[in-house]
C-alpha positions in Angstrom: 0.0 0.0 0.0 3.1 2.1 1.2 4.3 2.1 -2.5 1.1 2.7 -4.6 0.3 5.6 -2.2 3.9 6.9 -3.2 3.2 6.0 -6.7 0.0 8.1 -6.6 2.3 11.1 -5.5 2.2 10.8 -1.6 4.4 13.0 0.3 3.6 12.0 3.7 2.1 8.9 5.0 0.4 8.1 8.4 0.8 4.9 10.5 -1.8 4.2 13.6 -0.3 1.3 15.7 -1.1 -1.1 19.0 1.9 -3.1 18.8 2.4 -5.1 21.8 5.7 -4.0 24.2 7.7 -6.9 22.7 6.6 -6.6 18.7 7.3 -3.3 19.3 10.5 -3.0 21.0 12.1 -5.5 18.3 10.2 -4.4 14.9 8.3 -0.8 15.4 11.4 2.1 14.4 13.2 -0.4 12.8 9.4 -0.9 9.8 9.2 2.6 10.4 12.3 3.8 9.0 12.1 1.4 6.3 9.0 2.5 5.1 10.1 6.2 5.2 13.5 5.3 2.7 11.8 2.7 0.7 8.7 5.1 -0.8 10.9 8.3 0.4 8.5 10.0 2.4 7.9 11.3 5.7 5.9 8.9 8.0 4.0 10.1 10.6 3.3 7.2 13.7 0.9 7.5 15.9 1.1 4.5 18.3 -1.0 3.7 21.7 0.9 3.7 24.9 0.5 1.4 27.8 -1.7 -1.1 29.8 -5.2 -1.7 28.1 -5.9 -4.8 30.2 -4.8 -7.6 32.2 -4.1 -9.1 29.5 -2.8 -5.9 26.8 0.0 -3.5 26.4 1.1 -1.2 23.9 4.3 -0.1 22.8 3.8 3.2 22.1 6.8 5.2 20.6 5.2 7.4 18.5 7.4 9.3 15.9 8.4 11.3 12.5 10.9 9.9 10.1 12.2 12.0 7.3 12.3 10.4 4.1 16.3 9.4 4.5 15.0 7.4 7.5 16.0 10.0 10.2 14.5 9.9 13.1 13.3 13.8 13.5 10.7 14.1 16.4 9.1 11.2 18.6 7.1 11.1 22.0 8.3 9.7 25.3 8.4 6.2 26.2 8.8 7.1 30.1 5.3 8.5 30.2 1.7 7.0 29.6 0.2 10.8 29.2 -0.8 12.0 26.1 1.8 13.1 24.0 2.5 15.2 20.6 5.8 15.0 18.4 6.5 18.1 16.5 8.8 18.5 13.5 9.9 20.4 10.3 8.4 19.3 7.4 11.0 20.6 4.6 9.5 19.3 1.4 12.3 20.9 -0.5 14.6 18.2 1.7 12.3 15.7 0.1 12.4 16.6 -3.1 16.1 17.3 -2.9 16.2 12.9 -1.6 14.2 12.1 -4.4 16.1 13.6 -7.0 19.6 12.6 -6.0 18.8 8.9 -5.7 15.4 8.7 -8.5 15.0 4.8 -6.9 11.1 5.4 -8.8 13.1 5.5 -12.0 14.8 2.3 -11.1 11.9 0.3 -10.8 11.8 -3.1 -12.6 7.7 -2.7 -14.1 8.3 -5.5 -16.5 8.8 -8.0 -13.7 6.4 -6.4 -11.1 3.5 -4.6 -12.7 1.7 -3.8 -10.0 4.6 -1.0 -9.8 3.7 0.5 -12.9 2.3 4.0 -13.0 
C-alpha cells in the first residue's frame, strides 16, 4: 500500500499502531524507518501507549521519520500521558532525496507490474 500511495504522488504517510511491548521494541522504528527510505516520504506514527488490560500493552513510541529514515521528532516512552511529536516538514529536503537517488526511476515494471504508473 506504502508504495502505490507513493506512486499516486504521496508526500507523507500516516501509520496508527497497537503493537504489543515486545513486537514493538524489536520491529516498530526499525518498519518505520524502512517505510520512510523505501517510498521516500515522511511517516508520521501515531502508536498507543500502555496497559489496556490484564491481558494488553502497547508499545507506544510514537514518531516522524524523514524520508532518508532520520529519526526527527518522537514522544516519550517514560510517560503513559498524552503526547505530541513536533517536526519540520522541509519538502524541499524531500524533493532534494528524491532527486539525487530517483530509486522510482529504477523500478523493474516489467517483472512487477503492479509497480507501474
Amino acid at each position: 500500500l506504502s508504495q502505490v500511495l507513493r506512486q499516486r504522488g504521496a508526500q507523507l504517510l500516516c501509520y496508527p499502531s497497537a503493537f504489543t511491548e515486545s513486537t514493538g521494541a524489536a520491529h516498530w522504528e526499525l518498519l518505520l524507518r524502512t517505510r520512510a527510505v523505501e517510498t521516500q516520504t515522511y511517516v508520521f506514527a501515531a502508536a498507543q501507549i500502555g496497559r489496556h488490560s490484564a491481558k494488553r500493552s502497547s508499545y507506544g513510541d510514537a514518531m516522524i521519520v524523514d524520508p532518508w529514515g532520520t529519526v526527527v521528532a518522537r514522544c516519550s516512552r517514560n510517560t503513559t500521558e498524552p503526547a505530541l511529536a513536533v517536526a519540520e516538514i522541509n519538502l524541499d529536503y524531500l524533493d532534494k532525496v528524491r532527486r539525487e537517488m530517483p530509486i522510482f526511476n529504477h523500478r523493474r515494471t516489467d517483472i512487477f507490474p503492479e509497480y507501474a504508473a
